[in-house]
NUSEBA-431115 format. One record per atom (N, C-alpha, C, CB): x, y, z; residue in three letters. Coordinates in steps of 0.2 Angstrom, whole numbers, padded with zeros to 4 digits, always signed. Glycine has a CB too. Example, Ala and Ser with C-alpha at 12.3 -4.5 7.8 and 13.67 -1.06 7.14 Angstrom:
REM NUSEBA-431115
+0066-0028+0039ala+0062-0022+0039ala+0066-0016+0039ala+0057-0022+0045ala+0064-0011+0035ser+0068-0005+0036ser+0064+0000+0039ser+0070-0003+0029ser
REM end
This chain:
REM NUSEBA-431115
+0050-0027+0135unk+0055-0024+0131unk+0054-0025+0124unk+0062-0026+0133unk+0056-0021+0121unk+0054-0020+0113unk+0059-0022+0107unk+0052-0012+0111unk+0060-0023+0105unk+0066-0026+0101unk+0064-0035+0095unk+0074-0027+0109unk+0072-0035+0091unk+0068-0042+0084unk+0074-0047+0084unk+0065-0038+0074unk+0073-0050+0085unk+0079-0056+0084unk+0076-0061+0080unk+0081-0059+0092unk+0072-0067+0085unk+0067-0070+0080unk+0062-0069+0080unk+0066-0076+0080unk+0059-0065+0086unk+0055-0065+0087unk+0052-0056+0085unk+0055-0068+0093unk+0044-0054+0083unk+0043-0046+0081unk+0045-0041+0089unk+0032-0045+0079unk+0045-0045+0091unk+0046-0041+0099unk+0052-0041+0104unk+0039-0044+0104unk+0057-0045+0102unk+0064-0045+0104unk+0067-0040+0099unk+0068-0052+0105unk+0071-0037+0100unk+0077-0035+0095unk+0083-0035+0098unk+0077-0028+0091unk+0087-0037+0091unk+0094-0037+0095unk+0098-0030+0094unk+0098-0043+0092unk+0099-0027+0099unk+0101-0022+0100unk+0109-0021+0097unk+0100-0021+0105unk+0111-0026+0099unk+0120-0027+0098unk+0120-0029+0091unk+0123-0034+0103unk+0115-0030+0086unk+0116-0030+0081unk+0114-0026+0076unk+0115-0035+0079unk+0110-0022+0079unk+0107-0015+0076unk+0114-0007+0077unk+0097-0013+0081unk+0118-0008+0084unk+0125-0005+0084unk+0130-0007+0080unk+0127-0005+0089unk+0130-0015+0081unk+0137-0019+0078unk+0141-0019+0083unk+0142-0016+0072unk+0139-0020+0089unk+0145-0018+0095unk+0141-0028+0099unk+0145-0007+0103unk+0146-0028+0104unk+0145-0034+0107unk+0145-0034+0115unk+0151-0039+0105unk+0142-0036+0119unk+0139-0035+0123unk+0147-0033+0128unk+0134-0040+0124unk+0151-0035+0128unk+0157-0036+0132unk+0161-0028+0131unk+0162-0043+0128unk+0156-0026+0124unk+0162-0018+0124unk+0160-0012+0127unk+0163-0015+0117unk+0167-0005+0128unk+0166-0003+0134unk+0159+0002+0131unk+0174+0000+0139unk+0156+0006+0136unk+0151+0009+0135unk+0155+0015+0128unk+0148+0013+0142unk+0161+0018+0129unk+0165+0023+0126unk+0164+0019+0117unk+0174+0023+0131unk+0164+0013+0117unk+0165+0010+0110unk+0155+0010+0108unk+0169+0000+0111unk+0153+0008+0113unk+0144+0010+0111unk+0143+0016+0108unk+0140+0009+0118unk+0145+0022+0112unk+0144+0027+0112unk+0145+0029+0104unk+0147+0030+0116unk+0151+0027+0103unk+0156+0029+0095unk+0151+0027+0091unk+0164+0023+0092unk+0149+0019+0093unk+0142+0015+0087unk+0138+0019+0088unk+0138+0008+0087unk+0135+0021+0091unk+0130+0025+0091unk+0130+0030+0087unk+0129+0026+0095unk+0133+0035+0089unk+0136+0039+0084unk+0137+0040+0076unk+0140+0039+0087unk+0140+0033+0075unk+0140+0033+0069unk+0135+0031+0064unk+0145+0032+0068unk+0132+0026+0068unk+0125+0023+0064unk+0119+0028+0061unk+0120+0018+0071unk+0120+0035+0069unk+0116+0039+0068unk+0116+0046+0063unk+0115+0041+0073unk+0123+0047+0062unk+0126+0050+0058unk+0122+0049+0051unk+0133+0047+0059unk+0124+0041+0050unk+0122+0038+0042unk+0113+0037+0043unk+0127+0029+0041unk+0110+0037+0048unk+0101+0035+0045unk+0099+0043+0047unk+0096+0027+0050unk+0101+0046+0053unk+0097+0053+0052unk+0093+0054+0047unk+0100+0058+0052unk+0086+0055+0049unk+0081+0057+0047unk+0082+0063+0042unk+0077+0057+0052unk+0086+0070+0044unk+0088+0077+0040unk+0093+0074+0034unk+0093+0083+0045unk+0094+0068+0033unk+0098+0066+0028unk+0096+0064+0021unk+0101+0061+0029unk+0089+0063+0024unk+0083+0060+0018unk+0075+0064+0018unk+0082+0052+0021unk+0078+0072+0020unk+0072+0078+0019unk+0070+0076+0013unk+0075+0085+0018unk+0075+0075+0007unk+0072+0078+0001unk+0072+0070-0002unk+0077+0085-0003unk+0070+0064+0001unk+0071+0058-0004unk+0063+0057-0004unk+0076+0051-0001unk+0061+0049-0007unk+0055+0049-0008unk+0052+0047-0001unk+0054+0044-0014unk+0045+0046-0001unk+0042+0045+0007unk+0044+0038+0007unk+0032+0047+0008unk+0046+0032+0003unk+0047+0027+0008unk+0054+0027+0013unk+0047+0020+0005unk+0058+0029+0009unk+0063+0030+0010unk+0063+0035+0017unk+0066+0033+0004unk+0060+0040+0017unk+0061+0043+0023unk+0056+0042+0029unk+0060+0048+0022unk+0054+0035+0029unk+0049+0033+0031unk+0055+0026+0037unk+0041+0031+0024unk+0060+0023+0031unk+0065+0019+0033unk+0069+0021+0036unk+0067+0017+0029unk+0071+0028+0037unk+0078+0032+0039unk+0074+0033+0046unk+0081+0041+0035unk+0067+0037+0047unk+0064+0036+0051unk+0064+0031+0057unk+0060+0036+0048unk+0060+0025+0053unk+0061+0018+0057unk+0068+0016+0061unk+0061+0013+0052unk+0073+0017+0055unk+0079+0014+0058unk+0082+0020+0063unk+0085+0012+0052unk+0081+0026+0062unk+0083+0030+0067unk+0081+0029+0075unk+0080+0036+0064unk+0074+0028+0074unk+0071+0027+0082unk+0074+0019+0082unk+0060+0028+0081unk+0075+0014+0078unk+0078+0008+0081unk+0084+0012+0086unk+0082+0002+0074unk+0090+0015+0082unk+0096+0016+0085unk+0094+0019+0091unk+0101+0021+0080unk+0091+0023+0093unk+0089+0027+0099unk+0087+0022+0103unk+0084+0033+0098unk+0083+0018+0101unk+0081+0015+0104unk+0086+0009+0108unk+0077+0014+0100unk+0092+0007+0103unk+0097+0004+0107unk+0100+0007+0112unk+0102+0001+0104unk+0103+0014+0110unk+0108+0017+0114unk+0104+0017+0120unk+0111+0024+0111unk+0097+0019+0121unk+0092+0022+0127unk+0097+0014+0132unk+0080+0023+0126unk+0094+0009+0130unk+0096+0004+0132unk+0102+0001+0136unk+0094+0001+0129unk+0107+0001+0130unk+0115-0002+0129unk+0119+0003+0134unk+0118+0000+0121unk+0117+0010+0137unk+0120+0012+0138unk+0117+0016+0144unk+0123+0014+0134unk+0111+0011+0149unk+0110+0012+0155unk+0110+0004+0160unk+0104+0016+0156unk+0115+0006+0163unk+0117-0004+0166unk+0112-0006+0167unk+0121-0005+0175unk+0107+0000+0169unk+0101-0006+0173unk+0098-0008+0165unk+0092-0001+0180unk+0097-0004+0162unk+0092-0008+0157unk+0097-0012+0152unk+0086-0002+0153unk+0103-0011+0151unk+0105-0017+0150unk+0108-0024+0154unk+0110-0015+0146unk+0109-0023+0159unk+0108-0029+0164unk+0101-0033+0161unk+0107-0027+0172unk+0095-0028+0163unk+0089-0035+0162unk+0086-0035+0156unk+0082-0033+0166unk+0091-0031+0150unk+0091-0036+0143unk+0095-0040+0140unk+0091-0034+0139unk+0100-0039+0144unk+0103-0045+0144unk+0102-0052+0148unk+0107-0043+0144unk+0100-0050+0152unk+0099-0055+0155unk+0091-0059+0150unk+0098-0053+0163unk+0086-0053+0147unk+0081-0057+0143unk+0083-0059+0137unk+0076-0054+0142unk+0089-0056+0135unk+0092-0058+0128unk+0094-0068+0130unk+0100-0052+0126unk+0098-0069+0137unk+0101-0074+0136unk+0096-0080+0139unk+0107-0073+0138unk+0090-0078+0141unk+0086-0084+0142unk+0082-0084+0137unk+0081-0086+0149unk+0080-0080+0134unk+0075-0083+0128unk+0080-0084+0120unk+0067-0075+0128unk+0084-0080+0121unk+0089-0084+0115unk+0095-0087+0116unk+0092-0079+0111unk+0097-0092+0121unk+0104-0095+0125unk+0110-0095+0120unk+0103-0103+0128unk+0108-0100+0115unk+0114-0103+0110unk+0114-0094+0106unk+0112-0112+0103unk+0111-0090+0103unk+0115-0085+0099unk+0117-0079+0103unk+0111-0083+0094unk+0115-0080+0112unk+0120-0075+0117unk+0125-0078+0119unk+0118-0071+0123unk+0128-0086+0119unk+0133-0087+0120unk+0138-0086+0113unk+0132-0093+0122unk+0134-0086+0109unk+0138-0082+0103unk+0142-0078+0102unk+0137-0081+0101unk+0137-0073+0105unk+0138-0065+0105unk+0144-0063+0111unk+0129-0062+0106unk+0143-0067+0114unk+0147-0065+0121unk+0155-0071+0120unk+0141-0067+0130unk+0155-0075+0118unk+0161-0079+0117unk+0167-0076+0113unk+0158-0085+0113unk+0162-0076+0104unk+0166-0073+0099unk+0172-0066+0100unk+0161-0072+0094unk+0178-0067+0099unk+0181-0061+0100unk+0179-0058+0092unk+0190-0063+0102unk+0183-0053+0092unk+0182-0047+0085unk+0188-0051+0083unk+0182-0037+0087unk+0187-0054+0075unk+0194-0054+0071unk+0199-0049+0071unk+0193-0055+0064unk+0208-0053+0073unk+0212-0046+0076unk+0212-0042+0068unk+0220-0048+0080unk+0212-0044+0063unk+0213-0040+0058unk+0208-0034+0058unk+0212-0043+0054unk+0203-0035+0063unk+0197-0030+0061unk+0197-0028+0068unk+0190-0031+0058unk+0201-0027+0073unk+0199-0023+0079unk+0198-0015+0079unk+0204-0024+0083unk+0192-0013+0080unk+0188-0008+0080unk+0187-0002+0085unk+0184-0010+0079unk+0190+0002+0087unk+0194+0007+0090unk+0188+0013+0089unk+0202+0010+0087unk+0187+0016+0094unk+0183+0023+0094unk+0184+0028+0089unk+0184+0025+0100unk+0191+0028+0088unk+0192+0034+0085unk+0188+0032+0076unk+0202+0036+0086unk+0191+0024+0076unk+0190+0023+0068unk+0183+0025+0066unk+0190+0015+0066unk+0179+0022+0071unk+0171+0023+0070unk+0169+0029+0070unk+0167+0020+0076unk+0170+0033+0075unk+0168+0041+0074unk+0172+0044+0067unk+0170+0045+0081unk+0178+0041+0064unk+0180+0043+0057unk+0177+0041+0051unk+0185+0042+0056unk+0176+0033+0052unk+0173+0030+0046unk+0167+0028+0048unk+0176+0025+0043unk+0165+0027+0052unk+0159+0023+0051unk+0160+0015+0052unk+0156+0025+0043unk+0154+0012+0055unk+0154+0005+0057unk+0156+0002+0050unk+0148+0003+0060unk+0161-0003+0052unk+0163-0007+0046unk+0158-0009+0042unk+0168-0013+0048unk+0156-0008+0035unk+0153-0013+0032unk+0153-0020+0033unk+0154-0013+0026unk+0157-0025+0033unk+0157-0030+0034unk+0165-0032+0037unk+0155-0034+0028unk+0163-0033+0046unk+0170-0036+0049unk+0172-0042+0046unk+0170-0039+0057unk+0169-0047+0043unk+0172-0054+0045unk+0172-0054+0037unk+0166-0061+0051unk+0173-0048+0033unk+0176-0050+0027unk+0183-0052+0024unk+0175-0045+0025unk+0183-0058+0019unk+0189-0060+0017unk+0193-0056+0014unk+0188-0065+0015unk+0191-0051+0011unk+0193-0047+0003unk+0200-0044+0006unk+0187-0039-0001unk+0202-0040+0002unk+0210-0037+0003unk+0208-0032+0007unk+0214-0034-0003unk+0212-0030+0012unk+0210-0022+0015unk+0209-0018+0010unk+0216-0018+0019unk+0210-0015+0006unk+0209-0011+0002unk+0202-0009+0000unk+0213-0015-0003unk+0199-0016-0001unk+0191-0019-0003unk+0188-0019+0001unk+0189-0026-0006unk+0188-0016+0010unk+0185-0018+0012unk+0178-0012+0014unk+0189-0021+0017unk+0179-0008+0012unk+0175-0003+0013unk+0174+0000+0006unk+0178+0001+0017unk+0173-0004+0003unk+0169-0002-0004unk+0162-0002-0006unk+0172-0005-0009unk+0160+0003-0010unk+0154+0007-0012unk+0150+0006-0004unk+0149+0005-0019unk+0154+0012+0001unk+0152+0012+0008unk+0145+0017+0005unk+0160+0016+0014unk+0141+0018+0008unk+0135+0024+0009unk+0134+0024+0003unk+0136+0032+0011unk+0133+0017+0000unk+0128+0016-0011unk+0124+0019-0008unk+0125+0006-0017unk+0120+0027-0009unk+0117+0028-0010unk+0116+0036-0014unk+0116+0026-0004unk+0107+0041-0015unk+0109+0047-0016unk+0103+0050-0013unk+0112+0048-0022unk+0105+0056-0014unk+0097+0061-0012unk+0097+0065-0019unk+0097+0068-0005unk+0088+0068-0018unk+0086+0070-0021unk+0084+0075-0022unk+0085+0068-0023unk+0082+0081-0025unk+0077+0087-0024unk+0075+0088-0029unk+0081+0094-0021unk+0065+0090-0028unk+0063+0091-0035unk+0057+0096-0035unk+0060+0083-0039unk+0060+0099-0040unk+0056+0106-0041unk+0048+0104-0044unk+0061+0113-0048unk+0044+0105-0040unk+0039+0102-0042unk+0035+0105-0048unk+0035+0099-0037unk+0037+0112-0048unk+0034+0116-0052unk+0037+0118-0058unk+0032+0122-0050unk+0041+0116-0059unk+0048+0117-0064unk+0048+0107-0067unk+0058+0120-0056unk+0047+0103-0064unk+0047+0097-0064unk+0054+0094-0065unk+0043+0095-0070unk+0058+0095-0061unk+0066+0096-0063unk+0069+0092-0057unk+0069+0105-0064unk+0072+0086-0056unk+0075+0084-0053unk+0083+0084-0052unk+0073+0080-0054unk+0084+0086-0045unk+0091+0086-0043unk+0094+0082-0040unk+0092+0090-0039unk+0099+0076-0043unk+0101+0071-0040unk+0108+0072-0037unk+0100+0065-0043unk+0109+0071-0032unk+0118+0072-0027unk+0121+0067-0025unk+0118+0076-0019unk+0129+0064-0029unk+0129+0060-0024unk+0137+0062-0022unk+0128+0052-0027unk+0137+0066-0018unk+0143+0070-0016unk+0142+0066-0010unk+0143+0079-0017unk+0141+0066-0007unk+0141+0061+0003unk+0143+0054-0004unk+0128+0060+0011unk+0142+0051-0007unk+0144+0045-0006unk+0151+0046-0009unk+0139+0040-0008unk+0154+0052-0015unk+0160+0052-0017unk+0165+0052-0010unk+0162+0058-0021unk+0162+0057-0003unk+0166+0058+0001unk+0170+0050+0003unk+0162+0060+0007unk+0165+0045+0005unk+0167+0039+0005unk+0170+0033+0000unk+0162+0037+0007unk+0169+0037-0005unk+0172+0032-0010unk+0174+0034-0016unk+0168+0027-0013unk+0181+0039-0013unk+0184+0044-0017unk+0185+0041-0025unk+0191+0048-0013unk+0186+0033-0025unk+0189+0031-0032unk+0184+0028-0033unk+0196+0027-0033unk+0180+0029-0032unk+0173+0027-0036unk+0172+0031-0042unk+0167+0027-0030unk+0166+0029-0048unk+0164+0032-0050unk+0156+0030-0050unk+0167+0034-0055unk+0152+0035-0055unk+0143+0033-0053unk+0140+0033-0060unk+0137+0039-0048unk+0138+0029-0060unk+0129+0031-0068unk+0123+0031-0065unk+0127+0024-0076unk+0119+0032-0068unk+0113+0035-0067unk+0110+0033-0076unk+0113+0044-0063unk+0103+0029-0071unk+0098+0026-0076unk+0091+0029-0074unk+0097+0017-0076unk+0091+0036-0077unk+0086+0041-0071unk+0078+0039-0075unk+0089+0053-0073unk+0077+0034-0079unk+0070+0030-0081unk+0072+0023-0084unk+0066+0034-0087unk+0065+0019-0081unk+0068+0013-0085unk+0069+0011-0091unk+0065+0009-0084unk+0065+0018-0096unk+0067+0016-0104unk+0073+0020-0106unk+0062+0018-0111unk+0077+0024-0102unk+0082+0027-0104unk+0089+0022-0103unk+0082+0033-0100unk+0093+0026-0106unk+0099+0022-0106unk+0102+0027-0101unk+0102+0022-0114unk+0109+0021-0098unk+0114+0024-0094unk+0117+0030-0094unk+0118+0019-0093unk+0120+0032-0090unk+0125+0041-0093unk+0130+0036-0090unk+0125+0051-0089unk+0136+0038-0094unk+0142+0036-0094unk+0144+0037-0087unk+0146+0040-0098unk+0149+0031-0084unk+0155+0032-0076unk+0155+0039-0076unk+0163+0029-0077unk+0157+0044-0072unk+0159+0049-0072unk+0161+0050-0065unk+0156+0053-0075unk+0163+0056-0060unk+0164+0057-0055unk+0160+0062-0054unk+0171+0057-0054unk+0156+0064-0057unk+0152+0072-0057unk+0146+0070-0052unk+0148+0074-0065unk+0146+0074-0046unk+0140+0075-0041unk+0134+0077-0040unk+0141+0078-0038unk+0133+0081-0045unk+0125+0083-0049unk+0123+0083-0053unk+0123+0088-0048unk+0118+0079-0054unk+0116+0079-0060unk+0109+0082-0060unk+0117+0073-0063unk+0105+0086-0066unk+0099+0090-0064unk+0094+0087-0071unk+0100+0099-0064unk+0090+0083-0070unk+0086+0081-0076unk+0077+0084-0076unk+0088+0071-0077unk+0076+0082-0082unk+0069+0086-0083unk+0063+0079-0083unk+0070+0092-0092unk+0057+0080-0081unk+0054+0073-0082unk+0048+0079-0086unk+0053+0067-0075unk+0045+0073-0088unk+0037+0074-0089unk+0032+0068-0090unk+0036+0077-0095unk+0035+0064-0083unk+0029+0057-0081unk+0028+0059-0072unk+0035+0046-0082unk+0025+0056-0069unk+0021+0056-0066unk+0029+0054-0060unk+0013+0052-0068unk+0032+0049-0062unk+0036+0047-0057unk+0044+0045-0061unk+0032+0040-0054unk+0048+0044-0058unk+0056+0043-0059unk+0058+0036-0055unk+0061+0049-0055unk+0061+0030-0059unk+0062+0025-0056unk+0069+0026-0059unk+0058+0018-0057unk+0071+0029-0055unk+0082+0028-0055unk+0086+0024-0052unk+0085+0034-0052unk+0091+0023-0057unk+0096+0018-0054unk+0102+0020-0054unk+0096+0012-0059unk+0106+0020-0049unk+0114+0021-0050unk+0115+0016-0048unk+0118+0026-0046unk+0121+0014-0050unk+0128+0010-0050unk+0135+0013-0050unk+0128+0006-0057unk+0138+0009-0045unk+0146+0010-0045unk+0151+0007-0047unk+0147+0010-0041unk+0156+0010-0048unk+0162+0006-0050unk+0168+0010-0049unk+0162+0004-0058unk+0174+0005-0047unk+0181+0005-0044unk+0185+0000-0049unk+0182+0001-0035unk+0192+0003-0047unk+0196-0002-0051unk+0202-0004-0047unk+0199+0001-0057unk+0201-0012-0045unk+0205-0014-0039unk+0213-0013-0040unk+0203-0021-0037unk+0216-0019-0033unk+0223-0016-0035unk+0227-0021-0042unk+0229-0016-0027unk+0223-0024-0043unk+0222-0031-0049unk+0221-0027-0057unk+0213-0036-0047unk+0220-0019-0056unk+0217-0017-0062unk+0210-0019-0064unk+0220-0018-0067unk+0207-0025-0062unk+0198-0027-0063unk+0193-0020-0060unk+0194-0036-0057unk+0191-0020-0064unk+0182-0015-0065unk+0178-0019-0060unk+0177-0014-0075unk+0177-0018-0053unk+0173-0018-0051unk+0166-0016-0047unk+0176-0020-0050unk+0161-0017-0048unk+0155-0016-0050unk+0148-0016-0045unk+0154-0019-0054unk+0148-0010-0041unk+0140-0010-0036unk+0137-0015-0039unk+0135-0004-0035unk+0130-0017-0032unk+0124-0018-0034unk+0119-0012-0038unk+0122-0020-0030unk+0114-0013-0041unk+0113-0008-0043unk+0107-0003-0037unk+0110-0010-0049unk+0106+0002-0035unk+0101+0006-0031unk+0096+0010-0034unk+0105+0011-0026unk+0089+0007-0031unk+0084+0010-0035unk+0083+0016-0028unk+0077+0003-0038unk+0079+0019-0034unk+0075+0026-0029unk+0067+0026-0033unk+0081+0036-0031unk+0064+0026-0031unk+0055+0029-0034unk+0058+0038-0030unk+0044+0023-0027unk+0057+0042-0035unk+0056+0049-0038unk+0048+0053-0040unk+0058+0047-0044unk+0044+0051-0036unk+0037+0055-0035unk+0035+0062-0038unk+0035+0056-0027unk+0035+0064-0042unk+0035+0070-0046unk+0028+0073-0047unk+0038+0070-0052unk+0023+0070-0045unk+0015+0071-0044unk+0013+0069-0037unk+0012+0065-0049unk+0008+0068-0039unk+0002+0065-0035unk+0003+0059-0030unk-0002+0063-0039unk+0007+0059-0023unk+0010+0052-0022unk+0007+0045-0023unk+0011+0052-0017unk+0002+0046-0021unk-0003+0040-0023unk-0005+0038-0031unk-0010+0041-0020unk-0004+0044-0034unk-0005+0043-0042unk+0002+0041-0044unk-0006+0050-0045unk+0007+0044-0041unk+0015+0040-0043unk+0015+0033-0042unk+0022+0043-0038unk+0013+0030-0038unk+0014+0024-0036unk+0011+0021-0038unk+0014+0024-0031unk+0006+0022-0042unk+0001+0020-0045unk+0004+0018-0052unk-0005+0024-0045unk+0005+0023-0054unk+0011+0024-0060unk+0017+0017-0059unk+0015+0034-0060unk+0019+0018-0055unk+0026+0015-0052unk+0024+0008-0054unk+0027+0016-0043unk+0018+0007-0052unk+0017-0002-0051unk+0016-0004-0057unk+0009-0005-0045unk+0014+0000-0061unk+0011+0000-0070unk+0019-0001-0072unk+0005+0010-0075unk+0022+0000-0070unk+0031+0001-0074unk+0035-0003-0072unk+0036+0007-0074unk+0033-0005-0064unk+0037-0012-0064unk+0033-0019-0067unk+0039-0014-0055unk+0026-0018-0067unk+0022-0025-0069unk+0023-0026-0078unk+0012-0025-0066unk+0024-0019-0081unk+0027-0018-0087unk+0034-0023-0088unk+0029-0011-0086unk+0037-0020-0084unk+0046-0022-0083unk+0047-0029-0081unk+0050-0018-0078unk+0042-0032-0076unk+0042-0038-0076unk+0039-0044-0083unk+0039-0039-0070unk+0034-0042-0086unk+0034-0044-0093unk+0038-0046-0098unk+0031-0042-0096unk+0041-0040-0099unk+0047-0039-0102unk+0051-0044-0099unk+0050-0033-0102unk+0053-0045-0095unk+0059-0052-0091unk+0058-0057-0092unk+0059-0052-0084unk+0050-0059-0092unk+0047-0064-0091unk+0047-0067-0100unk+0040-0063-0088unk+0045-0062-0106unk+0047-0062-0110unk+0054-0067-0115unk+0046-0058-0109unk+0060-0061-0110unk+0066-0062-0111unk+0068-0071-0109unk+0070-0057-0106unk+0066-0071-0104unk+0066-0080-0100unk+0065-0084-0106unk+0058-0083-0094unk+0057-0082-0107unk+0054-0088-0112unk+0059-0089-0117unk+0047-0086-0116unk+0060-0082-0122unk+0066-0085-0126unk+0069-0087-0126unk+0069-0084-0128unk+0074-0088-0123unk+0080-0090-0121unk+0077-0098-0119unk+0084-0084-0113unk+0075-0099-0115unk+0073-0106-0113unk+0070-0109-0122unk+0065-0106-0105unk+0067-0106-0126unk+0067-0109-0131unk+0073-0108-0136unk+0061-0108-0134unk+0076-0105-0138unk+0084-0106-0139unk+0087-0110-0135unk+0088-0099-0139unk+0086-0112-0130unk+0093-0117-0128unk+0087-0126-0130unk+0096-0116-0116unk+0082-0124-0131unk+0079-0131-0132unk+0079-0132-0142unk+0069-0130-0128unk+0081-0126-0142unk+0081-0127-0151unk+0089-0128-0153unk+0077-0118-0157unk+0093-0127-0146unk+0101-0128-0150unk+0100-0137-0146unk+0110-0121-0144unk+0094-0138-0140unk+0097-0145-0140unk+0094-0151-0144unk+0097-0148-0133unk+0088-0149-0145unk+0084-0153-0151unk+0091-0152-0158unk+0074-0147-0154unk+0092-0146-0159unk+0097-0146-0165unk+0104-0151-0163unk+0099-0138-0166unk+0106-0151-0159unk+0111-0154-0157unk+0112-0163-0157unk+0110-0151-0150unk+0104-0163-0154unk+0102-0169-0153unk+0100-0174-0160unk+0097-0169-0150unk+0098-0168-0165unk+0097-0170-0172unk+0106-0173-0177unk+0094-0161-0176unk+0108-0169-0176unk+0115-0169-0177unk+0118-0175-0177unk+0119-0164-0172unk+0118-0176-0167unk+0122-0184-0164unk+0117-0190-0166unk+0123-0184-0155unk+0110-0188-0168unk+0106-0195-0173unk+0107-0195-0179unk+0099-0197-0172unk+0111-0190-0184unk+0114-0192-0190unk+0120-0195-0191unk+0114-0187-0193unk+0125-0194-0186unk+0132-0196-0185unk+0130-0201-0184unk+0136-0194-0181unk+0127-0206-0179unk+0125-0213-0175unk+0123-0218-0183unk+0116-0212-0167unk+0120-0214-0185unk+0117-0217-0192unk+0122-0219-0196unk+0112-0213-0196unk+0125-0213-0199unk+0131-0213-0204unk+0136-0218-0201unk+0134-0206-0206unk+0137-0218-0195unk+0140-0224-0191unk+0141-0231-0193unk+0138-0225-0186unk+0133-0234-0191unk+0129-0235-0193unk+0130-0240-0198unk+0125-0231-0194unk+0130-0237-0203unk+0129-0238-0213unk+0137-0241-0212unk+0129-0227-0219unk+0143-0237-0209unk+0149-0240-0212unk+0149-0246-0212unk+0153-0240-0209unk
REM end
């Protein structure tokens, strides 16, 4: 049987749904559903090839559990391989109840989507924030003109807003709530960033991680080629930044240090 737990060739199925082995098929079915919803392959027509190479992958995982999870026989004898070759983390899996604050109903899952994170402490409120950080893209390759969308992720995070750092020497565009944006290149490739932000029920600005995208607007093997020239670029530049900084804090403590062996002296003298 095929699947990855610790091992390249187990997987855990029950963690690639989010469901637990105890739930009824009707609740499998929901996860299923909504996992596939969100990696479908037609979701990421127009992104870059790793990316759609990843929707890909994880798509055939999800199929690949449901084929399983939801035929007794072959979840009988994966489970039953799950629990001799992994004992202490399927007594886990089968013990633990679902926190009652987060009990998870069929209907919820086919509306929202599997919870980001059950066993979150944050406020309700928080708990489903920057759900689907993501975006697609479409690019006129003759025109050179890129179309970025992040309308599927406003759906989910209606009080969100987004920027976009559509190259690494460009500067951010302002928060806004706007779903398309259309920009012009004339490099070989696009290393775009968005970022999110909410304002809780605290009034704080709070702040996605940031999401990168590689943007292939040439030659793919030439883009990437390019790609790797701009991050090993960008890493210099970091590495740069480090160095200063580690000699400013050694020049404030040498200074510092200079300071407290003039005082000890004048001490000293009294």
């Amino acid at each position: 049987m095929s699947a990855s737990l610790s091992s390249e060739r187990f997987k855990n199925y029950y963690e690639v749904l989010r469901v637990r082995p105890y739930d009824a098929p009707e609740l499998i079915q929901a996860a299923f559903v909504a996992q596939i919803k969100q990696w479908h392959p037609d979701r990421f027509a127009n992104a870059d090839p790793l990316t759609k190479q990843t929707a890909e992958e994880r798509a055939k995982l999800i199929l690949d559990a449901k084929r399983v999870l939801l035929n007794p026989a072959l979840k009988e004898e994966y489970d039953r391989e799950f629990q001799t070759r992994f004992p202490r983390r399927w007594e886990k899996l089968v013990s633990k109840e679902r926190p009652k604050q987060r009990q998870v109903t069929v209907e919820e899952l086919l509306k929202n989507g599997v919870p980001v994170n059950p066993l979150a402490q944050a406020a309700p409120q928080e708990l489903n924030a920057f759900r689907w950080l993501t975006f697609s893209t479409r690019v006129n390759y003759i025109a050179r003109r890129v179309i970025f969308n992040v309308s599927h992720f406003f759906e989910h995070n209606p009080d969100c807003e987004v920027r976009f750092k559509f190259h690494y020497n460009q500067d951010w565009t302002p928060f806004s709530k706007q779903k398309l944006y259309a920009v012009q290149y004339d490099d070989d490739v696009a290393l775009v960033e968005m970022q999110a932000r909410y304002v809780d029920s605290k009034g704080k600005a709070r702040y996605s991680a940031r999401v990168f995208k590689v943007v292939a607007l040439a030659d793919y093997d030439k883009a990437m080629r390019r790609k790797d020239d701009i991050l090993r670029h960008q890493a210099r530049l970091r590495n740069r930044l480090s160095l200063k900084l580690v000699i400013a804090m050694l020049g404030s403590a040498l200074c510092a240090a200079e300071t407290l062996a003039q005082f000890v002296a004048r001490c000293a003298r009294l």
